[in-house]
TORMAR-857407 format. One line per 8 residues: for each residue x, y, z of N, C-alpha, C, O. Coordinates in Angstrom, 3 decimals, always signed. Layout:
N
X:Y:Z:X:Y:Z:X:Y:Z:X:Y:Z  ...
This chain:
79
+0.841:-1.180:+0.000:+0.000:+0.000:+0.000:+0.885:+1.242:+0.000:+1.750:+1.485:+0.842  +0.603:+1.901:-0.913:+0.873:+3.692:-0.629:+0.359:+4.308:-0.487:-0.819:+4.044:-0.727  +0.729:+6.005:+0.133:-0.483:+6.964:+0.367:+0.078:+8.240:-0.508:+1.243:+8.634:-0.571  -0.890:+8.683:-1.054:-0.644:+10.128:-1.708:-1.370:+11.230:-0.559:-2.350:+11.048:+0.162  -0.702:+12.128:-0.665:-1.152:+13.249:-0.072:-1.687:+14.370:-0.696:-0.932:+14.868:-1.532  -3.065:+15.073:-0.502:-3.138:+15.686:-1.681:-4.259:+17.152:-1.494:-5.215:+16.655:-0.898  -4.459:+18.070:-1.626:-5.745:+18.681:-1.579:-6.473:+18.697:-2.661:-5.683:+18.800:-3.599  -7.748:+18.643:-3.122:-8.540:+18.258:-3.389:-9.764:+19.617:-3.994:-10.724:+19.866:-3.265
-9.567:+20.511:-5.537:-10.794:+21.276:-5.346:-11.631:+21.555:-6.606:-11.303:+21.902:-7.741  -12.767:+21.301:-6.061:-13.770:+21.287:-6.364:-14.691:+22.217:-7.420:-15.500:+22.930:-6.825  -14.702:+22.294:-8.400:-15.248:+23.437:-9.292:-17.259:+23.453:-8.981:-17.861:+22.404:-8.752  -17.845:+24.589:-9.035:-19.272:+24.538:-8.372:-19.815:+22.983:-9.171:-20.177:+21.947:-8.613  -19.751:+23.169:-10.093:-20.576:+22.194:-10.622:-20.085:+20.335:-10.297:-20.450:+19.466:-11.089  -19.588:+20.136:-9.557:-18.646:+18.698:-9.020:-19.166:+19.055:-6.926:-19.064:+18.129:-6.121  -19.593:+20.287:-6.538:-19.397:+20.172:-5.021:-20.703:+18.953:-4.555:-20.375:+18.081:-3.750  -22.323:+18.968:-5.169:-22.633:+17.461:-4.793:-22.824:+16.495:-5.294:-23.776:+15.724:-5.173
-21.526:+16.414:-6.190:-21.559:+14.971:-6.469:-20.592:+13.905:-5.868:-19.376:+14.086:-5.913  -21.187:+12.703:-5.261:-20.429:+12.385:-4.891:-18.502:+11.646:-4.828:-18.049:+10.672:-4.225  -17.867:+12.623:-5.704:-17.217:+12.061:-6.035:-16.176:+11.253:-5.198:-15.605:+10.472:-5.959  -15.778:+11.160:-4.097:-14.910:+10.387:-2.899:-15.791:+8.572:-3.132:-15.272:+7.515:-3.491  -17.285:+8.883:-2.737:-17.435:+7.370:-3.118:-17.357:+6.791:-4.588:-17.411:+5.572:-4.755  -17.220:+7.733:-5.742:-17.172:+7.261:-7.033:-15.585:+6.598:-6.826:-15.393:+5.390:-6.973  -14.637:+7.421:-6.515:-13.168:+6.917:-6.491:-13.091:+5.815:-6.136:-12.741:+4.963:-6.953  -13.418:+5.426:-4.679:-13.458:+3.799:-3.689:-13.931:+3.419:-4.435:-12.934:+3.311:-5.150
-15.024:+2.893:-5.274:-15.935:+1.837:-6.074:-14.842:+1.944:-7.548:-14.975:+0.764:-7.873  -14.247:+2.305:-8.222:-14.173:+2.199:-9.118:-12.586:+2.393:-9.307:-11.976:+2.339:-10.375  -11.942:+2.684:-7.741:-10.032:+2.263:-7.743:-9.503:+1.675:-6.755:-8.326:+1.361:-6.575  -10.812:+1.467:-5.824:-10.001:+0.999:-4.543:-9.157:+1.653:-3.592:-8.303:+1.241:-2.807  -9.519:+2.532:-3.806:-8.727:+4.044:-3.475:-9.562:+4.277:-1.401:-10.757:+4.333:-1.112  -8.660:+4.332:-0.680:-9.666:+4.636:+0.871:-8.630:+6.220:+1.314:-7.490:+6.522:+1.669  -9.750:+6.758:+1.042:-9.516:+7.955:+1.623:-9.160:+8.045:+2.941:-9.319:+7.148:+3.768  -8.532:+9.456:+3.205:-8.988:+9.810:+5.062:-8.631:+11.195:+4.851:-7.570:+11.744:+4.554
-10.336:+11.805:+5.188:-10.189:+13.111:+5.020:-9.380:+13.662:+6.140:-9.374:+13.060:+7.214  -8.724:+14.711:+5.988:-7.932:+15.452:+7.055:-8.956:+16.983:+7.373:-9.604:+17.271:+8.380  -8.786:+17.683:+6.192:-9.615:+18.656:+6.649:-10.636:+19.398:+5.311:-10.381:+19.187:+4.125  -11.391:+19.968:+5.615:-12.223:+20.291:+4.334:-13.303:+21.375:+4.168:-14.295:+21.218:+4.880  -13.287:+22.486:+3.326:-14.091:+23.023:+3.374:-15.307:+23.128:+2.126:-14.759:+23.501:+1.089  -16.756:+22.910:+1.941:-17.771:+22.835:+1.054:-18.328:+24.246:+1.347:-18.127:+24.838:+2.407  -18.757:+24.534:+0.727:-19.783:+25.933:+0.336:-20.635:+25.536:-0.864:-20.561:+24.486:-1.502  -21.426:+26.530:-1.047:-22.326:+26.203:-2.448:-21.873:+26.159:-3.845:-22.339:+25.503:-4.777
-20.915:+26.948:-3.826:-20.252:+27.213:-5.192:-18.989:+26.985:-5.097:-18.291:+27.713:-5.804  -18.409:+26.153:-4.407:-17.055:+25.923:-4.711:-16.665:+24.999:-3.477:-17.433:+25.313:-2.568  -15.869:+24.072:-3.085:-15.067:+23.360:-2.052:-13.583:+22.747:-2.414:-12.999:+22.756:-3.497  -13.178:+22.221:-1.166:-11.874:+21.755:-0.932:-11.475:+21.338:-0.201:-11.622:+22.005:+0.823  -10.589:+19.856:+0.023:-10.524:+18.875:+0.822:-8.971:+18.195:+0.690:-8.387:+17.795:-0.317  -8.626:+18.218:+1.818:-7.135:+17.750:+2.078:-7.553:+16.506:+2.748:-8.380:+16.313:+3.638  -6.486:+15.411:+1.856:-6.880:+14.353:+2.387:-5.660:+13.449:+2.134:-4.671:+14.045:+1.706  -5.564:+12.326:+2.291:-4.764:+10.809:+2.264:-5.118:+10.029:+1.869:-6.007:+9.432:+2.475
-4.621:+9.512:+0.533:-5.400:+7.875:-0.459:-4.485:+7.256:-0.334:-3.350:+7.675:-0.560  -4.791:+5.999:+0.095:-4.216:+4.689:+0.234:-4.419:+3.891:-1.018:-5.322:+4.017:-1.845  -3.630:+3.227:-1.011:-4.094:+2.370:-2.009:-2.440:+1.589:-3.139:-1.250:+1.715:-2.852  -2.870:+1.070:-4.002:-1.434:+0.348:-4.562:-1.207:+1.649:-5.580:-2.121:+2.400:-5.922  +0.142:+1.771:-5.988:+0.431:+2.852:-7.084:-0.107:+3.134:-8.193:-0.150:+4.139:-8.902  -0.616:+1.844:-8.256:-1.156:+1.755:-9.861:-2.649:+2.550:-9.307:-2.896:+3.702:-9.663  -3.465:+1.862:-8.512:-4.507:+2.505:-8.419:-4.563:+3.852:-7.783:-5.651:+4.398:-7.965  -3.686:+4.560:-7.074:-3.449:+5.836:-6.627:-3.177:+6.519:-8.133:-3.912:+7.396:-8.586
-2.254:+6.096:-8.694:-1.820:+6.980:-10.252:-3.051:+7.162:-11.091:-3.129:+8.258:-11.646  -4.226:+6.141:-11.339:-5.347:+6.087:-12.031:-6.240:+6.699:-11.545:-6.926:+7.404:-12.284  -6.525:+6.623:-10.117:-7.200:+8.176:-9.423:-6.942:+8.983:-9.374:-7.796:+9.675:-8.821  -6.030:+9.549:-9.688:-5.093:+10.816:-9.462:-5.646:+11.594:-11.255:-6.149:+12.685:-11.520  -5.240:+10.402:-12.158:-5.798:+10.781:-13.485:-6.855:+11.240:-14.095:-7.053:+12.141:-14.910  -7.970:+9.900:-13.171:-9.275:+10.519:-13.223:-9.522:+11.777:-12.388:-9.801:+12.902:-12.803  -9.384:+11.411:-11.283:-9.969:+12.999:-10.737:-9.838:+14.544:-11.287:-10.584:+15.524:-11.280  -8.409:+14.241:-11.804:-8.159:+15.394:-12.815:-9.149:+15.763:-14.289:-9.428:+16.833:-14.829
-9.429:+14.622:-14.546:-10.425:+14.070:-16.079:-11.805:+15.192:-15.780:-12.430:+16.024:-16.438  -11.829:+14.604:-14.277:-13.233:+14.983:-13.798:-13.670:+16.472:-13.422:-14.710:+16.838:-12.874  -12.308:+17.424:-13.983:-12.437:+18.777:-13.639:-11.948:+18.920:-11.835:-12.468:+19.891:-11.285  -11.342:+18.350:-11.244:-10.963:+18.840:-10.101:-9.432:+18.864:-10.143:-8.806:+17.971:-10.714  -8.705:+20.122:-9.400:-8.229:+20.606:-9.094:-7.073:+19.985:-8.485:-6.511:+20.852:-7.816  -6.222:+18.450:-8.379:-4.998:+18.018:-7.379:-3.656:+18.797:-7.508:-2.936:+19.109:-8.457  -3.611:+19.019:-5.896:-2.369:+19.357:-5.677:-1.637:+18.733:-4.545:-1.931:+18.849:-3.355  -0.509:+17.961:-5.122:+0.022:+17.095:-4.279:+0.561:+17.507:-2.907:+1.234:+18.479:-3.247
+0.679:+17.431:-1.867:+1.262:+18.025:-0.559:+2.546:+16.888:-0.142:+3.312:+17.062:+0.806  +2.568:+16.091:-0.772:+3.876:+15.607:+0.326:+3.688:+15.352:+1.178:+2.593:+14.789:+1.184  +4.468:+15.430:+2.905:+4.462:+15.205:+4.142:+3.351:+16.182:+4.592:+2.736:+15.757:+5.570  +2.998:+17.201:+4.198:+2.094:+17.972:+4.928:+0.301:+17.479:+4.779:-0.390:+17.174:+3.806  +0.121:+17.552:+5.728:-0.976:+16.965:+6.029:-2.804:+18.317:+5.806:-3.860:+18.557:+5.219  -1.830:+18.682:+6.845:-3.036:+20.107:+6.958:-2.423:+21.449:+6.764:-1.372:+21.893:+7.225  -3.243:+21.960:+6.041:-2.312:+23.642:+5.540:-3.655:+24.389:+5.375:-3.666:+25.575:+5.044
């Protein structure tokens, strides 16, 4: 298992959908949110995906596909 570190944001039209459970069902991907903020028109979420490289690299791809925003953090957790 590896973990990416990453924040996470959200363009208005993606804030309710669920995308965190689309990821798990479809990479195997287990989150752990750290910290996060939603509003109506826009959000953002720092978090930790576990998961094997291959399936961290393919979430990482999609989520990008999907119009959101990754930016990798490294060791930092919460900012």
């Amino acid at each position: 298992m590896a973990d990416l570190r990453v924040k996470l944001t959200f363009p208005e039209e993606l804030v309710r959908r669920p995308v965190l459970a689309d990821l798990v069902q479809q990479f195997a991907v287990i989150p752990n949110i750290r910290r996060a903020a939603v509003e109506e028109h826009s959000g953002w979420l720092i978090c930790e995906l576990s998961g094997t490289t291959e399936n961290l690299d393919e979430a990482q791809a999609w989520l990008i596909a999907q119009g959101i925003h990754v930016d990798p953090l490294g060791d930092v957790l919460e900012s």
